[in-house]
C-alpha positions as a Markdown table, in Angstrom:
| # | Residue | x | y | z |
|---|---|---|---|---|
| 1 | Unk | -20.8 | 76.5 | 108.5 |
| 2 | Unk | -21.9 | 77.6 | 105.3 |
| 3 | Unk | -20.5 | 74.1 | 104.0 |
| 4 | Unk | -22.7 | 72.1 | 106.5 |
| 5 | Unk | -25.9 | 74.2 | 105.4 |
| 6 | Unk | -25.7 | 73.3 | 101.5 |
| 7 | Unk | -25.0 | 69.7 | 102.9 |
| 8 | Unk | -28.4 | 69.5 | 104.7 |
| 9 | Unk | -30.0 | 71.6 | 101.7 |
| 10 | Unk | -28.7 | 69.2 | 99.3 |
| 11 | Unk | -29.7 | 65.8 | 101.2 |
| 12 | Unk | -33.4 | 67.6 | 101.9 |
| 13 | Unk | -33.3 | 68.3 | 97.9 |
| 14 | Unk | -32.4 | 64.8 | 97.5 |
| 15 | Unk | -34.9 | 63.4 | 99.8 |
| 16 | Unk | -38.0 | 65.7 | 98.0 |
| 17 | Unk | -37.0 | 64.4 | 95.1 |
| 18 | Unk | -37.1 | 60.6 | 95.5 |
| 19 | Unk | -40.2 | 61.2 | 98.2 |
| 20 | Unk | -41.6 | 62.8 | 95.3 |
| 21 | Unk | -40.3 | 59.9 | 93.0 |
| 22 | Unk | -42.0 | 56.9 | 95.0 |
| 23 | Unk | -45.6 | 59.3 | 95.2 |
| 24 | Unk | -45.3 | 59.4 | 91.3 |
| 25 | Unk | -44.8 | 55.2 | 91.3 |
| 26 | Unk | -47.3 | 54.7 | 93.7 |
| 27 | Unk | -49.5 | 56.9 | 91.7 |
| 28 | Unk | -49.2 | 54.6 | 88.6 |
| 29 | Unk | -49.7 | 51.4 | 90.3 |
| 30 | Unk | -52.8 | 52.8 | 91.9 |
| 31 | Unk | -53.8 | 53.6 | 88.6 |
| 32 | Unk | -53.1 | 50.6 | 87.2 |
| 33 | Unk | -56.4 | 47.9 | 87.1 |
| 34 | Unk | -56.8 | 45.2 | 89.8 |
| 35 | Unk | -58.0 | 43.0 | 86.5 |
| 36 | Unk | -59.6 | 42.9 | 83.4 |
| 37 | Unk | -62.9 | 41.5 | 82.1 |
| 38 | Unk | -64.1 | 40.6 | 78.5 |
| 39 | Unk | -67.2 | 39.5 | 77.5 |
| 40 | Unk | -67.4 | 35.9 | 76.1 |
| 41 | Unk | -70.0 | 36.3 | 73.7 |
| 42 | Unk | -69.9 | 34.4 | 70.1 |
| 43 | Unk | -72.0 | 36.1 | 68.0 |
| 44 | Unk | -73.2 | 33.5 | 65.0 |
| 45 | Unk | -74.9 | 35.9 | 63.1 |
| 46 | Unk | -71.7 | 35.8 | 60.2 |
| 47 | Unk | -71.4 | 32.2 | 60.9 |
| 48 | Unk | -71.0 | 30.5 | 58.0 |
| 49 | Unk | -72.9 | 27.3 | 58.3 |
| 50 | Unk | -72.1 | 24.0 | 55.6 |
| 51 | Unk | -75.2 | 23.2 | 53.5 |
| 52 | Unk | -74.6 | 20.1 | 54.5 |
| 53 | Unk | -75.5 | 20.5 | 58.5 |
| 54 | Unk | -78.7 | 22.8 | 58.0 |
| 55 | Unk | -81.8 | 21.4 | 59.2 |
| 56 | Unk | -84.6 | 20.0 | 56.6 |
| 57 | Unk | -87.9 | 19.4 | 57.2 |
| 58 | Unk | -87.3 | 15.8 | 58.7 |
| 59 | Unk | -85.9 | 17.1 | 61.6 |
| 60 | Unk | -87.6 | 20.7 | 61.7 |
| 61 | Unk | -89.6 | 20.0 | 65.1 |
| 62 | Unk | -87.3 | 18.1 | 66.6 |
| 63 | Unk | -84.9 | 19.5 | 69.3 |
| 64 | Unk | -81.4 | 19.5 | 70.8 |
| 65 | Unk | -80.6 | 19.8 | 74.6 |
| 66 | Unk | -76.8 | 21.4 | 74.8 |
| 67 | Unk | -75.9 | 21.0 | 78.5 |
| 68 | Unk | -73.0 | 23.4 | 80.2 |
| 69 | Unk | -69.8 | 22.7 | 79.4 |
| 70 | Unk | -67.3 | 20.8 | 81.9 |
| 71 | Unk | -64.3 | 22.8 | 82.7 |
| 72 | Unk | -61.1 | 20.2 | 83.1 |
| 73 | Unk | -58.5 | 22.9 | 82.4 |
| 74 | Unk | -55.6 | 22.0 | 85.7 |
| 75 | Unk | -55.6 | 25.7 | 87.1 |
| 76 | Unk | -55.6 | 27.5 | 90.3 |
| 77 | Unk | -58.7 | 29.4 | 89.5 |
| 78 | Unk | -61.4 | 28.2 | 87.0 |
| 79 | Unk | -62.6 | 31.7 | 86.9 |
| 80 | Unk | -59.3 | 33.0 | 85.4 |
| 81 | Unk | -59.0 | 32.8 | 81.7 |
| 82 | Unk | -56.1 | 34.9 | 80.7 |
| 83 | Unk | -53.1 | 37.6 | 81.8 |
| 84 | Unk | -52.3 | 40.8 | 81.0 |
| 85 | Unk | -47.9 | 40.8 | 81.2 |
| 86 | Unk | -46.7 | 44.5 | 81.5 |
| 87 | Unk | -43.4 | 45.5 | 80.1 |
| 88 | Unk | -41.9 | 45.0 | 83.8 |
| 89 | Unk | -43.4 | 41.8 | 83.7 |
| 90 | Unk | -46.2 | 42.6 | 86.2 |
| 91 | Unk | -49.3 | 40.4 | 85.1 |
| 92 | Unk | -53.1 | 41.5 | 85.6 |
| 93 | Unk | -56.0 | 38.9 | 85.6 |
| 94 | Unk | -58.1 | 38.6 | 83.0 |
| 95 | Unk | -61.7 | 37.1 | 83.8 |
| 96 | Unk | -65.3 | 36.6 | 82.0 |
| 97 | Unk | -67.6 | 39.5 | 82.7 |
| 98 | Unk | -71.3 | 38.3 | 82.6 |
| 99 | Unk | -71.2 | 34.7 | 82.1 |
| 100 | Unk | -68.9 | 31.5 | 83.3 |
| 101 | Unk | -66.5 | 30.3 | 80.2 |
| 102 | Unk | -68.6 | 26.8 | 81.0 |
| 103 | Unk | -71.6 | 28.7 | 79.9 |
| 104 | Unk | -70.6 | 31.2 | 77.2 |
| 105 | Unk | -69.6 | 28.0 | 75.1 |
| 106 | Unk | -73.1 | 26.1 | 75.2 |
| 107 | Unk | -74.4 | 29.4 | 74.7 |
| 108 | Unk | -72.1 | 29.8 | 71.5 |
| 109 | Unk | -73.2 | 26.1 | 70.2 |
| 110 | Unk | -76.9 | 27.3 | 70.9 |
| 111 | Unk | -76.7 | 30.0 | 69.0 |
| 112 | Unk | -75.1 | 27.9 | 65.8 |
| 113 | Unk | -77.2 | 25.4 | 65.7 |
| 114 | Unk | -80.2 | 27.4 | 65.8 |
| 115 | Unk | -78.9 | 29.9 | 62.6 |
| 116 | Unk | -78.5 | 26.2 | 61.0 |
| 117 | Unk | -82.5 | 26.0 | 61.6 |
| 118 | Unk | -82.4 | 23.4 | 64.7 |
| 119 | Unk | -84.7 | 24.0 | 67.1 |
| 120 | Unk | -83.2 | 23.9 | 70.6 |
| 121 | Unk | -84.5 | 23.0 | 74.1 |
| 122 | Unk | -84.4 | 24.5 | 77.3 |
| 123 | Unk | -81.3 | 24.7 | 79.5 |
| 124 | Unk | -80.2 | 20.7 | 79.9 |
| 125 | Unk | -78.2 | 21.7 | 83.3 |
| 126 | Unk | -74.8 | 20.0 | 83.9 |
| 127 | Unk | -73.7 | 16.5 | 82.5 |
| 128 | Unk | -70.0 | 14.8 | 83.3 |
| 129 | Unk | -70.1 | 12.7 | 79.5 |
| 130 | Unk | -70.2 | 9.5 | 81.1 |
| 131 | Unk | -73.1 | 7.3 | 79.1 |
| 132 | Unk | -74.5 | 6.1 | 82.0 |
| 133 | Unk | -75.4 | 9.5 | 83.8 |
| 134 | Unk | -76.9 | 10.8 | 79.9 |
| 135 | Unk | -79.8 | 13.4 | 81.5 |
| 136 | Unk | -82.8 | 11.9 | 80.7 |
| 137 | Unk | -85.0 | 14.3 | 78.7 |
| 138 | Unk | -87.0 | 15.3 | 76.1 |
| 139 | Unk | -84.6 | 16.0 | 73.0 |
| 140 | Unk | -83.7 | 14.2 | 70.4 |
| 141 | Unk | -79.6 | 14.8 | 70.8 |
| 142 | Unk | -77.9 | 16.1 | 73.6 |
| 143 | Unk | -74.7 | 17.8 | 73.0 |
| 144 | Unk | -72.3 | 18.1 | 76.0 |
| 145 | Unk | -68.2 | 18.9 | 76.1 |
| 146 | Unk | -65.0 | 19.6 | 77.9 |
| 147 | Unk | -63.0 | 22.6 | 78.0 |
| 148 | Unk | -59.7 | 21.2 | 77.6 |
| 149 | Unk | -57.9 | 24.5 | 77.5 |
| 150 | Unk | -58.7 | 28.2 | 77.5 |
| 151 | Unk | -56.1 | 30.8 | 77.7 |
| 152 | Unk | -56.0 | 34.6 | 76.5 |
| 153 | Unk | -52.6 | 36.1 | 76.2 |
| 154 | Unk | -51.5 | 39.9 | 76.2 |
| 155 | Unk | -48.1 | 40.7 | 76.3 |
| 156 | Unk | -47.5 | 44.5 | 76.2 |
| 157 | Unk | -44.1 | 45.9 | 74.4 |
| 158 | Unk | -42.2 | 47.6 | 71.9 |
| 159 | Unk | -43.5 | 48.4 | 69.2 |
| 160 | Unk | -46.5 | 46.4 | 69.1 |
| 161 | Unk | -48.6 | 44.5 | 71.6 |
| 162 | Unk | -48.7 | 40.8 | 71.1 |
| 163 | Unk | -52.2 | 39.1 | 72.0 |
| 164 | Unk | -53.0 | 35.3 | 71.6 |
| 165 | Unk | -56.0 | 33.4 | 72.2 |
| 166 | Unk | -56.3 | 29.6 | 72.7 |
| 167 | Unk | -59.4 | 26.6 | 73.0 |
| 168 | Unk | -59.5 | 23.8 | 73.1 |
| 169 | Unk | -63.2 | 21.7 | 73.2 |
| 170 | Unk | -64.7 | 18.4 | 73.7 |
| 171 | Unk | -68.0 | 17.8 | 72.3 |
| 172 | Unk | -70.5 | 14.6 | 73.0 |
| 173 | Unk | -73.2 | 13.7 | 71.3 |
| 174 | Unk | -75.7 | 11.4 | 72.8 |
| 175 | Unk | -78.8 | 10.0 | 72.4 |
| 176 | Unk | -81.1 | 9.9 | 75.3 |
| 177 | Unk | -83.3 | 8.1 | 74.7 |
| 178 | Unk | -81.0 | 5.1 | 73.4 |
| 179 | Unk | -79.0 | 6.0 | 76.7 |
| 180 | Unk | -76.0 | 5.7 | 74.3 |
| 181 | Unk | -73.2 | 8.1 | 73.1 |
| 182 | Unk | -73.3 | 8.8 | 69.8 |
| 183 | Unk | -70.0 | 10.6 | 68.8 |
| 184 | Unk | -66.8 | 12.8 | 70.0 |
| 185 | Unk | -65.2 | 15.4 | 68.4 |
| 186 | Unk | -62.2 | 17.5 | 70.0 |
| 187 | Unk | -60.8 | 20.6 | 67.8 |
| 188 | Unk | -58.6 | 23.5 | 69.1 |
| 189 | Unk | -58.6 | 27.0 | 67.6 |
| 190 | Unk | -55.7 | 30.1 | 68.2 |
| 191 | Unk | -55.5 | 33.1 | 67.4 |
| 192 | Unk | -52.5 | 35.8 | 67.2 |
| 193 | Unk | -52.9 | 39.6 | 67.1 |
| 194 | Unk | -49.9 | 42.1 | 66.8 |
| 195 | Unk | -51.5 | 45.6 | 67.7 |
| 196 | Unk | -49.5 | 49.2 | 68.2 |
| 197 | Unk | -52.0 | 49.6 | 71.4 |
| 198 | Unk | -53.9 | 47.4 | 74.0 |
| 199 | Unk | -57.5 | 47.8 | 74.9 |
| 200 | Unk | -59.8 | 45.4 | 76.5 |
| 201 | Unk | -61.8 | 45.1 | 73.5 |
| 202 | Unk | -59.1 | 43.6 | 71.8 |
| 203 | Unk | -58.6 | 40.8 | 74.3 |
| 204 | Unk | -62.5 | 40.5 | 74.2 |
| 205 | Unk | -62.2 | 40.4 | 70.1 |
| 206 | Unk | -59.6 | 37.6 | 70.3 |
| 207 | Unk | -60.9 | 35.2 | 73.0 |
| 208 | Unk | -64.5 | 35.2 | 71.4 |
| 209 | Unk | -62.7 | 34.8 | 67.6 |
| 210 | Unk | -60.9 | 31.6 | 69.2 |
| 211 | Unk | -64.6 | 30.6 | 70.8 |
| 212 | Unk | -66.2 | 31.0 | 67.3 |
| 213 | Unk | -63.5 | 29.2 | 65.4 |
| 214 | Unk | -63.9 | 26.1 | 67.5 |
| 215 | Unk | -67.4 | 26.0 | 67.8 |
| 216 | Unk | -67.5 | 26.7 | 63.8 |
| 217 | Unk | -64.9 | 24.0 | 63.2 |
| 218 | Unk | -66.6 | 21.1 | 65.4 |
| 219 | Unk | -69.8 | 21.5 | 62.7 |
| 220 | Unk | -67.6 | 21.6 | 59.9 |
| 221 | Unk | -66.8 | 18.3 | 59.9 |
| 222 | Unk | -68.9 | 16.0 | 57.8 |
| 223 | Unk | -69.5 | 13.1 | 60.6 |
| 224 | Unk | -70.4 | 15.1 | 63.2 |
| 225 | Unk | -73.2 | 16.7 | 60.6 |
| 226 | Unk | -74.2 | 13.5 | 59.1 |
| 227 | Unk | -74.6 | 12.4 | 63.2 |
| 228 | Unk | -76.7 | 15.0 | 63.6 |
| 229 | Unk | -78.9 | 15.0 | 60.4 |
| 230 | Unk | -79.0 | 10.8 | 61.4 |
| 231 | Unk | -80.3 | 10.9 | 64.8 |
| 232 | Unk | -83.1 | 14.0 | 64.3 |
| 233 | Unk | -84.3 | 11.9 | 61.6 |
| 234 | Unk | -84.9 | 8.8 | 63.8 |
């Protein structure tokens, strides 16, 4: 008898225990965020701009339309621009918090150009880069562009957390009122990050220091300036 009772007390001790085991699991995934958002946000204030793109007074009153970016990246989810991969392997969406990626990159561009003393026109709306659909307003130079790829990259272990940002742009520039395409430029930009701890503000650091770096490199190079200087001297 007494045999049979510690058999019953040990299985209900057992059964506590891993009752008590799966609450504590189910407590941590619980816990554990349905996603993550970053704010896409380049910042050109530190931006470093060539002497040989800023504006001079030939072109001082004369403006640029940047239309919204086209995203052409061959994902499930457009909205999606990165993963979170726990040590178990579990992954947790990362997404844009105020503004579409599409967006956040013209906004980026704006915000270069204009430190570099352009003046900029209102919002151009969408544009696919075909020449023959070139919106037909009031700027001087349009500037339009692909995302060709976008993806941010945590990947959570021992001893360190590894992060890794990638972009990839497009970037037309047209003339409309030539109706004509004037130049393309495509540059990609990564960035890798070893950290001993994760936070969302170092996944927002890295995706808008890959943002900056393209943007940054696309007016680096001396044709895409010299189109520029060109065409808001006409």
């Amino acid at each position: 008898m007494n045999k049979i009772r510690l058999s019953v007390l040990g299985n209900n001790l057992l059964f506590i225990a891993v009752l008590g085991l799966l609450v504590y699991c189910l407590g941590i995934i619980g816990c554990a965020p349905r996603l993550y958002s970053v704010n896409m946000n380049y910042d050109a204030g530190k931006a470093n701009i060539p002497a040989y793109l800023k504006n001079d007074d030939k072109g001082r009153n004369a403006a640029i339309a940047i239309t919204e970016f086209v995203d052409i990246r061959k994902v499930d989810d457009q909205m999606v621009i990165g993963r979170v991969v726990e040590k178990n392997g579990m992954k947790t969406l990362v997404l844009p918090k105020y503004i579409k990626p599409t967006k956040a990159v013209a906004s980026g561009i704006n915000r270069y150009l204009s430190k570099a003393g352009y003046k900029i026109s209102g919002d151009a709306g969408p544009w696919d880069l075909k020449e023959e659909t070139i919106p037909k307003i009031n700027s001087k130079l349009i500037i339009g562009g692909n995302i060709e790829e976008l993806e941010l990259i945590c990947r959570k272990g021992f001893p360190t957390d590894s992060y890794k940002a990638i972009m990839k742009l497009t970037l037309v520039f047209a003339d409309p009122a030539k109706g004509k395409i004037l130049y393309r430029s495509s540059v990609e930009s990564n960035t890798l990050l070893e950290h001993i701890s994760f936070s969302e503000a170092r996944l927002e650091e890295q995706i808008n220091v890959a943002m900056g770096d393209a943007i940054e490199k696309v007016f680096e190079d001396r044709n895409v300036a010299q189109k520029i200087k060109e065409t808001m001297a006409e």
